[in-house]
C-alpha positions in Angstrom: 2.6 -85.9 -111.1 5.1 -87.4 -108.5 3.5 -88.2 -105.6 5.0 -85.9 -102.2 7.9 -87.6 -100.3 7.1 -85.1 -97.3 4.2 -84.3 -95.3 3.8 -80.9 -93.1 2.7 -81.7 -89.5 -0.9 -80.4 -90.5 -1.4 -83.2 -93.0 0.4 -85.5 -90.7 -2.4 -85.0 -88.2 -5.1 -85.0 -91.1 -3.1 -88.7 -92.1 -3.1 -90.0 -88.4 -5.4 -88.4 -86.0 -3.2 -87.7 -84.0 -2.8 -83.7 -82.3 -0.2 -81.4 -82.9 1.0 -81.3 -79.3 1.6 -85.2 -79.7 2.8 -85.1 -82.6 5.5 -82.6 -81.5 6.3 -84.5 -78.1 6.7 -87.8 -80.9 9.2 -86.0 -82.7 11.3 -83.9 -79.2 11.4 -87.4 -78.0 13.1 -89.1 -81.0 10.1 -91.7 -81.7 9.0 -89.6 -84.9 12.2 -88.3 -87.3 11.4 -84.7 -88.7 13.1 -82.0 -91.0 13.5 -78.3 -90.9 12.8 -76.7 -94.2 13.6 -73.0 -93.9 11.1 -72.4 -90.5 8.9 -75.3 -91.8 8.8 -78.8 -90.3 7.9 -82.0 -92.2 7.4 -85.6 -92.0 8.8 -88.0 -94.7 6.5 -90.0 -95.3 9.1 -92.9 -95.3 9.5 -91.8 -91.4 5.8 -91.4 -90.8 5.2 -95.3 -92.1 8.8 -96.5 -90.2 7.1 -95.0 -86.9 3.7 -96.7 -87.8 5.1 -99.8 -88.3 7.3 -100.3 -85.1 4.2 -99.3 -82.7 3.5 -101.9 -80.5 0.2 -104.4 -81.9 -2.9 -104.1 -80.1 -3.9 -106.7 -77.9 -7.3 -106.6 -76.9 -6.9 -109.0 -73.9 -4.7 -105.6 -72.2 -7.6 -103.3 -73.6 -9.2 -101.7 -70.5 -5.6 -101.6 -68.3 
């Protein structure tokens, strides 16, 4: 079995933690690409990783600011 290139924004949240309200405000602002399929919206999981990767590191020494 091929593994899925797309993720719905239900198991994008299950895969990141983040909410769906964030999530959406991600993707309305142009920091997360998504697709319409039909009424459906998905994440490609190439996107999802892209966006991962270009968050900013954490730096502990700005933790509690």
């Amino acid at each position: 079995m091929k593994p899925l290139l797309t993720m719905s924004i239900e198991e994008t949240r299950a895969a990141t933690g983040l909410g769906r309200t964030k999530l959406y405000q991600l993707i309305n602002n142009g920091e997360l690409k998504a697709r319409k399929i039909g009424k459906r919206t998905v994440i490609l999981k190439d996107d999802l990783e892209a966006f991962l990767k270009n968050l900013p590191s954490y730096n502990s020494q700005n933790a509690g600011v």
